[in-house]
C-alpha positions as CSV (number, residue, x, y, z in Angstrom):
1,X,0.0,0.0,0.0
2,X,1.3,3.7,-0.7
3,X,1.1,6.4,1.1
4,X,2.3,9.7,1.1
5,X,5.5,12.5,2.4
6,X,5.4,15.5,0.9
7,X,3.1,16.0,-1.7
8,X,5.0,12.4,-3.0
9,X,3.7,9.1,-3.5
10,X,5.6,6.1,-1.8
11,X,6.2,2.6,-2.6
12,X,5.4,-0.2,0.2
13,X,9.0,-0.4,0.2
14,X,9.7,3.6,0.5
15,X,6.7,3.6,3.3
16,X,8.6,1.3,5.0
17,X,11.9,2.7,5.1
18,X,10.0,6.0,6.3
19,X,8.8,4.1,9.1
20,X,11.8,3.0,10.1
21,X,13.2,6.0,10.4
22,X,10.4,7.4,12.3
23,X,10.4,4.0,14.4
24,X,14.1,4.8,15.3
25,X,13.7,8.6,16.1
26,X,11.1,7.9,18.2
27,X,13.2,5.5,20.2
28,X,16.4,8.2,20.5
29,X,14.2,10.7,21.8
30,X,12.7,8.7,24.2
31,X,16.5,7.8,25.3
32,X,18.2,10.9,24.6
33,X,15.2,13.8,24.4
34,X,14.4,15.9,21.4
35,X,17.1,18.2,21.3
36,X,19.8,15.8,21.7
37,X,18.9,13.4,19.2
38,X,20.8,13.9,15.7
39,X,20.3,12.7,12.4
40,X,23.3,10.7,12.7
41,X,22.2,9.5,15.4
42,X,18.7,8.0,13.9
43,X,20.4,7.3,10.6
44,X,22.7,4.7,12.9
45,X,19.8,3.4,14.8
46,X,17.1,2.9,11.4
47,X,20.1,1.7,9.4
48,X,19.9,4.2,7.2
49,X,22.2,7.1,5.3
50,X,21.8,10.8,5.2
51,X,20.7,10.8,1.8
52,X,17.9,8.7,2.3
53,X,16.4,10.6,5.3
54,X,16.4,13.7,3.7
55,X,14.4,11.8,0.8
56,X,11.6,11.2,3.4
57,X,12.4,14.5,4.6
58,X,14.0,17.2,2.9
59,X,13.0,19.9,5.4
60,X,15.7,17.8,7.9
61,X,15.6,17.4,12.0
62,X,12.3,19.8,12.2
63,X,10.2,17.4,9.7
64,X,11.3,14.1,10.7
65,X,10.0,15.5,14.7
66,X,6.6,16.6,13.2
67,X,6.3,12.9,11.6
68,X,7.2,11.4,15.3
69,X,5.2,13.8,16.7
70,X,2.1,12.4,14.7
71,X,3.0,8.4,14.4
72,X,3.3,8.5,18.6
73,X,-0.3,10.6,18.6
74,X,-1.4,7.7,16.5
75,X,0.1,5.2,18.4
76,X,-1.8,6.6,21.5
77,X,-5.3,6.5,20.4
78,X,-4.7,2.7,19.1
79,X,-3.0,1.2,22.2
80,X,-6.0,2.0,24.1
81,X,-8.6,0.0,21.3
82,X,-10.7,-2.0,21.4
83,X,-11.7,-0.6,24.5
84,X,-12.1,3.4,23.8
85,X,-14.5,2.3,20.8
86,X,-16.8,0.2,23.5
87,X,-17.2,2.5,26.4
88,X,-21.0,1.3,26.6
89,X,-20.9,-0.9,30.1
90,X,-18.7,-0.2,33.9
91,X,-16.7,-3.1,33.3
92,X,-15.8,-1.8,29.7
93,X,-14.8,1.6,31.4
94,X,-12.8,-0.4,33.6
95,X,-10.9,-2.3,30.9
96,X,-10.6,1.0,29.3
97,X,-8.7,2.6,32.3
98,X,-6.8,-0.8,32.8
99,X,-5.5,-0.4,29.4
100,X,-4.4,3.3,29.9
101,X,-2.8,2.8,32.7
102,X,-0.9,0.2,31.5
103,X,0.0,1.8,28.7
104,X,1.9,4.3,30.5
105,X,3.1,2.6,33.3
106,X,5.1,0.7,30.3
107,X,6.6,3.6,29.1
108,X,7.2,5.3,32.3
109,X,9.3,8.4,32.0
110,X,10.5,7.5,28.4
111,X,7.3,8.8,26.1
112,X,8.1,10.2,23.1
113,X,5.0,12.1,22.5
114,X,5.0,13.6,26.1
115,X,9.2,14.6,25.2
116,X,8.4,16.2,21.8
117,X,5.5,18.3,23.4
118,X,7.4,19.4,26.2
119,X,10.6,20.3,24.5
120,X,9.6,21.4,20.9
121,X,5.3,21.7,21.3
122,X,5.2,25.0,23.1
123,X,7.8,26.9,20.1
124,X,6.5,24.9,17.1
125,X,2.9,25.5,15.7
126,X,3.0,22.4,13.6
127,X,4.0,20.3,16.7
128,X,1.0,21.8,18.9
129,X,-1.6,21.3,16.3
130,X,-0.7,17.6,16.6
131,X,-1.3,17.6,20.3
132,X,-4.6,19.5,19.8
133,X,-5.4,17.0,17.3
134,X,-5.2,14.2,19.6
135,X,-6.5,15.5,22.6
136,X,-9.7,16.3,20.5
137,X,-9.7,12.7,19.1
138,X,-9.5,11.6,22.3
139,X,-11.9,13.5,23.7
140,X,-14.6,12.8,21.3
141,X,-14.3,8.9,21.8
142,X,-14.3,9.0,25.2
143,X,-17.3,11.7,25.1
144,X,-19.5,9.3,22.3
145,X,-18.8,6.4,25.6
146,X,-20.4,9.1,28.2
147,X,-23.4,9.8,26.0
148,X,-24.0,6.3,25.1
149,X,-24.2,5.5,29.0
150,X,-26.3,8.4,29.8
151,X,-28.7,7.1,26.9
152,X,-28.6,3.4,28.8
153,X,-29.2,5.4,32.2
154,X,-25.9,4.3,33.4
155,X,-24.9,8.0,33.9
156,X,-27.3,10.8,35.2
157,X,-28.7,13.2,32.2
158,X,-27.4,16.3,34.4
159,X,-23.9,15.2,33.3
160,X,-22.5,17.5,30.6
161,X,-20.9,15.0,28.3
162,X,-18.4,17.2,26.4
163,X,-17.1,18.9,30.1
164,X,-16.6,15.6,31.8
165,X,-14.6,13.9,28.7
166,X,-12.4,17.1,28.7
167,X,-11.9,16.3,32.6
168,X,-11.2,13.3,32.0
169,X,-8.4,14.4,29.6
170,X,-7.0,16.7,31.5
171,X,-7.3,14.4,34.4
172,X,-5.0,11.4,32.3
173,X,-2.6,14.3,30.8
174,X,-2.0,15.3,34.0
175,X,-1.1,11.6,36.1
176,X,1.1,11.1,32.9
177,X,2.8,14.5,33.4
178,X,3.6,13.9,36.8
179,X,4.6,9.8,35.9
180,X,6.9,11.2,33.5
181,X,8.8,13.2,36.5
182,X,8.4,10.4,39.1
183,X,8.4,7.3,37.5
184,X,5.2,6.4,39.6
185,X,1.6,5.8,38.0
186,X,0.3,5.8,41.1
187,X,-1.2,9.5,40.4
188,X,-2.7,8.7,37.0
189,X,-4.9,5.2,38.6
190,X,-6.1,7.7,41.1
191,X,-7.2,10.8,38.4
192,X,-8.8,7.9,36.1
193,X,-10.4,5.8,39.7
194,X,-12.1,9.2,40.5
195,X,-13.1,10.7,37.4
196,X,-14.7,6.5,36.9
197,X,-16.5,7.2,40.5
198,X,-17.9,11.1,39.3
199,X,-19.2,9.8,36.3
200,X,-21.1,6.8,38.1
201,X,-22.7,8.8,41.0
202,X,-26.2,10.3,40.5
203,X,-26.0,13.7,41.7
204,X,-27.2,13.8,45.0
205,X,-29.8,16.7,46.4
206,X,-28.0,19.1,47.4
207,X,-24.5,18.6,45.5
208,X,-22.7,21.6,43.5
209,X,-24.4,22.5,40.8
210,X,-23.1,20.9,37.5
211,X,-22.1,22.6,34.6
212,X,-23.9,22.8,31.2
213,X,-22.2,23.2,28.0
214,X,-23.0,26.8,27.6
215,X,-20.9,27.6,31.2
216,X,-24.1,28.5,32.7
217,X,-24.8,26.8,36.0
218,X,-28.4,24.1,36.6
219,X,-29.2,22.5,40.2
220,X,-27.9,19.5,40.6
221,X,-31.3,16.8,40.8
Protein backbone atom coordinates (compact mmCIF):
# COMPACT_ATOMS: atom_id res chain seq x y z
CA UNK A 1 0.00 0.00 0.00
CA UNK A 2 1.35 3.67 -0.72
CA UNK A 3 1.14 6.45 1.08
CA UNK A 4 2.30 9.69 1.09
CA UNK A 5 5.50 12.47 2.41
CA UNK A 6 5.38 15.50 0.89
CA UNK A 7 3.08 16.01 -1.75
CA UNK A 8 4.98 12.39 -3.05
CA UNK A 9 3.66 9.10 -3.45
CA UNK A 10 5.58 6.14 -1.82
CA UNK A 11 6.20 2.61 -2.57
CA UNK A 12 5.36 -0.25 0.16
CA UNK A 13 9.02 -0.40 0.19
CA UNK A 14 9.69 3.59 0.50
CA UNK A 15 6.70 3.60 3.26
CA UNK A 16 8.61 1.29 4.96
CA UNK A 17 11.91 2.67 5.07
CA UNK A 18 9.98 6.03 6.27
CA UNK A 19 8.78 4.07 9.06
CA UNK A 20 11.77 2.97 10.13
CA UNK A 21 13.18 5.97 10.35
CA UNK A 22 10.38 7.45 12.25
CA UNK A 23 10.41 4.03 14.41
CA UNK A 24 14.13 4.83 15.31
CA UNK A 25 13.73 8.62 16.11
CA UNK A 26 11.11 7.90 18.21
CA UNK A 27 13.21 5.51 20.22
CA UNK A 28 16.40 8.22 20.50
CA UNK A 29 14.18 10.71 21.79
CA UNK A 30 12.73 8.71 24.25
CA UNK A 31 16.48 7.79 25.31
CA UNK A 32 18.20 10.88 24.59
CA UNK A 33 15.16 13.82 24.40
CA UNK A 34 14.35 15.89 21.39
CA UNK A 35 17.05 18.21 21.26
CA UNK A 36 19.81 15.82 21.66
CA UNK A 37 18.93 13.35 19.24
CA UNK A 38 20.80 13.92 15.71
CA UNK A 39 20.29 12.66 12.40
CA UNK A 40 23.25 10.69 12.67
CA UNK A 41 22.18 9.53 15.39
CA UNK A 42 18.69 8.02 13.92
CA UNK A 43 20.43 7.30 10.56
CA UNK A 44 22.73 4.72 12.94
CA UNK A 45 19.82 3.36 14.79
CA UNK A 46 17.05 2.90 11.42
CA UNK A 47 20.08 1.73 9.37
CA UNK A 48 19.90 4.16 7.17
CA UNK A 49 22.19 7.07 5.35
CA UNK A 50 21.82 10.76 5.16
CA UNK A 51 20.70 10.83 1.76
CA UNK A 52 17.90 8.65 2.26
CA UNK A 53 16.36 10.63 5.35
CA UNK A 54 16.38 13.68 3.65
CA UNK A 55 14.38 11.78 0.81
CA UNK A 56 11.58 11.23 3.38
CA UNK A 57 12.39 14.48 4.63
CA UNK A 58 14.01 17.23 2.91
CA UNK A 59 13.00 19.91 5.43
CA UNK A 60 15.69 17.84 7.90
CA UNK A 61 15.55 17.40 12.03
CA UNK A 62 12.30 19.76 12.15
CA UNK A 63 10.19 17.39 9.69
CA UNK A 64 11.32 14.15 10.73
CA UNK A 65 10.05 15.54 14.75
CA UNK A 66 6.57 16.56 13.20
CA UNK A 67 6.28 12.93 11.58
CA UNK A 68 7.17 11.35 15.27
CA UNK A 69 5.17 13.76 16.72
CA UNK A 70 2.13 12.38 14.67
CA UNK A 71 3.02 8.39 14.42
CA UNK A 72 3.29 8.47 18.57
CA UNK A 73 -0.31 10.58 18.55
CA UNK A 74 -1.45 7.66 16.54
CA UNK A 75 0.05 5.18 18.44
CA UNK A 76 -1.82 6.60 21.45
CA UNK A 77 -5.29 6.54 20.41
CA UNK A 78 -4.70 2.66 19.08
CA UNK A 79 -3.01 1.16 22.16
CA UNK A 80 -6.01 2.01 24.08
CA UNK A 81 -8.57 -0.02 21.26
CA UNK A 82 -10.68 -2.01 21.40
CA UNK A 83 -11.72 -0.57 24.46
CA UNK A 84 -12.14 3.37 23.77
CA UNK A 85 -14.46 2.34 20.84
CA UNK A 86 -16.77 0.16 23.53
CA UNK A 87 -17.25 2.45 26.43
CA UNK A 88 -20.99 1.29 26.57
CA UNK A 89 -20.86 -0.92 30.09
CA UNK A 90 -18.74 -0.19 33.87
CA UNK A 91 -16.66 -3.10 33.28
CA UNK A 92 -15.84 -1.78 29.71
CA UNK A 93 -14.82 1.60 31.37
CA UNK A 94 -12.84 -0.37 33.62
CA UNK A 95 -10.86 -2.35 30.95
CA UNK A 96 -10.63 0.96 29.26
CA UNK A 97 -8.67 2.58 32.29
CA UNK A 98 -6.77 -0.79 32.82
CA UNK A 99 -5.49 -0.36 29.39
CA UNK A 100 -4.44 3.26 29.86
CA UNK A 101 -2.77 2.79 32.73
CA UNK A 102 -0.87 0.16 31.54
CA UNK A 103 0.02 1.83 28.71
CA UNK A 104 1.86 4.34 30.53
CA UNK A 105 3.09 2.55 33.31
CA UNK A 106 5.14 0.70 30.30
CA UNK A 107 6.64 3.59 29.08
CA UNK A 108 7.24 5.32 32.25
CA UNK A 109 9.26 8.38 32.03
CA UNK A 110 10.49 7.51 28.40
CA UNK A 111 7.31 8.75 26.14
CA UNK A 112 8.06 10.22 23.07
CA UNK A 113 4.98 12.13 22.49
CA UNK A 114 5.02 13.65 26.10
CA UNK A 115 9.22 14.55 25.17
CA UNK A 116 8.41 16.16 21.83
CA UNK A 117 5.47 18.28 23.37
CA UNK A 118 7.42 19.41 26.23
CA UNK A 119 10.60 20.31 24.53
CA UNK A 120 9.64 21.45 20.93
CA UNK A 121 5.27 21.74 21.32
CA UNK A 122 5.16 24.96 23.12
CA UNK A 123 7.75 26.91 20.05
CA UNK A 124 6.48 24.90 17.12
CA UNK A 125 2.89 25.48 15.69
CA UNK A 126 2.98 22.40 13.59
CA UNK A 127 4.05 20.25 16.72
CA UNK A 128 0.95 21.75 18.87
CA UNK A 129 -1.60 21.34 16.30
CA UNK A 130 -0.66 17.55 16.56
CA UNK A 131 -1.34 17.62 20.30
CA UNK A 132 -4.62 19.47 19.82
CA UNK A 133 -5.43 16.98 17.30
CA UNK A 134 -5.15 14.24 19.60
CA UNK A 135 -6.55 15.51 22.57
CA UNK A 136 -9.66 16.32 20.48
CA UNK A 137 -9.65 12.72 19.08
CA UNK A 138 -9.51 11.61 22.27
CA UNK A 139 -11.93 13.46 23.72
CA UNK A 140 -14.65 12.82 21.28
CA UNK A 141 -14.35 8.93 21.80
CA UNK A 142 -14.27 9.04 25.25
CA UNK A 143 -17.27 11.70 25.12
CA UNK A 144 -19.52 9.34 22.34
CA UNK A 145 -18.84 6.44 25.58
CA UNK A 146 -20.39 9.07 28.25
CA UNK A 147 -23.43 9.82 26.04
CA UNK A 148 -24.00 6.27 25.15
CA UNK A 149 -24.25 5.47 28.97
CA UNK A 150 -26.30 8.43 29.79
CA UNK A 151 -28.68 7.08 26.91
CA UNK A 152 -28.65 3.41 28.76
CA UNK A 153 -29.18 5.40 32.18
CA UNK A 154 -25.88 4.33 33.41
CA UNK A 155 -24.85 7.96 33.91
CA UNK A 156 -27.30 10.80 35.17
CA UNK A 157 -28.66 13.19 32.17
CA UNK A 158 -27.45 16.31 34.43
CA UNK A 159 -23.86 15.21 33.32
CA UNK A 160 -22.46 17.48 30.60
CA UNK A 161 -20.86 15.05 28.26
CA UNK A 162 -18.40 17.20 26.39
CA UNK A 163 -17.12 18.88 30.06
CA UNK A 164 -16.64 15.62 31.75
CA UNK A 165 -14.57 13.90 28.72
CA UNK A 166 -12.36 17.11 28.72
CA UNK A 167 -11.95 16.28 32.63
CA UNK A 168 -11.17 13.28 31.97
CA UNK A 169 -8.36 14.39 29.57
CA UNK A 170 -6.97 16.72 31.46
CA UNK A 171 -7.28 14.40 34.39
CA UNK A 172 -5.01 11.38 32.29
CA UNK A 173 -2.57 14.33 30.80
CA UNK A 174 -2.01 15.27 33.97
CA UNK A 175 -1.12 11.59 36.06
CA UNK A 176 1.10 11.08 32.86
CA UNK A 177 2.80 14.45 33.42
CA UNK A 178 3.55 13.92 36.80
CA UNK A 179 4.63 9.83 35.88
CA UNK A 180 6.95 11.25 33.52
CA UNK A 181 8.76 13.25 36.55
CA UNK A 182 8.38 10.40 39.12
CA UNK A 183 8.38 7.25 37.47
CA UNK A 184 5.21 6.43 39.56
CA UNK A 185 1.62 5.84 38.00
CA UNK A 186 0.27 5.84 41.10
CA UNK A 187 -1.24 9.53 40.37
CA UNK A 188 -2.72 8.66 37.00
CA UNK A 189 -4.87 5.22 38.57
CA UNK A 190 -6.05 7.65 41.07
CA UNK A 191 -7.25 10.77 38.40
CA UNK A 192 -8.81 7.94 36.07
CA UNK A 193 -10.40 5.81 39.68
CA UNK A 194 -12.09 9.23 40.51
CA UNK A 195 -13.14 10.66 37.36
CA UNK A 196 -14.74 6.51 36.91
CA UNK A 197 -16.54 7.17 40.50
CA UNK A 198 -17.92 11.07 39.33
CA UNK A 199 -19.19 9.82 36.34
CA UNK A 200 -21.08 6.85 38.07
CA UNK A 201 -22.67 8.79 40.95
CA UNK A 202 -26.18 10.28 40.51
CA UNK A 203 -25.96 13.69 41.71
CA UNK A 204 -27.21 13.79 44.96
CA UNK A 205 -29.81 16.71 46.36
CA UNK A 206 -28.04 19.14 47.36
CA UNK A 207 -24.50 18.62 45.54
CA UNK A 208 -22.68 21.58 43.46
CA UNK A 209 -24.36 22.47 40.80
CA UNK A 210 -23.13 20.95 37.49
CA UNK A 211 -22.09 22.57 34.64
CA UNK A 212 -23.93 22.82 31.17
CA UNK A 213 -22.22 23.15 28.02
CA UNK A 214 -23.05 26.82 27.57
CA UNK A 215 -20.95 27.61 31.18
CA UNK A 216 -24.10 28.53 32.73
CA UNK A 217 -24.85 26.76 36.01
CA UNK A 218 -28.40 24.14 36.61
CA UNK A 219 -29.17 22.52 40.21
CA UNK A 220 -27.92 19.48 40.64
CA UNK A 221 -31.27 16.80 40.77
Amino acid sequence: MSTFSGGRVLTRKGAATRLRIIEAAAAEIRERGAHTTTLDDVCRRSGTGKSQLFHYFPDGKEQLLLAVAEWEADRVLEDQQPYLGELTSWPAWERWRDAVVERYRRQGVHCALGVLVTEIGRSTPAAQAVTRQLLERWQREVRTGIERMRASGAITRDLDPDRAAGAVIAAIQGGVTILMSTGSAEHLESALDLCLAYLREPAPAGAPERLRSDGARRPAR
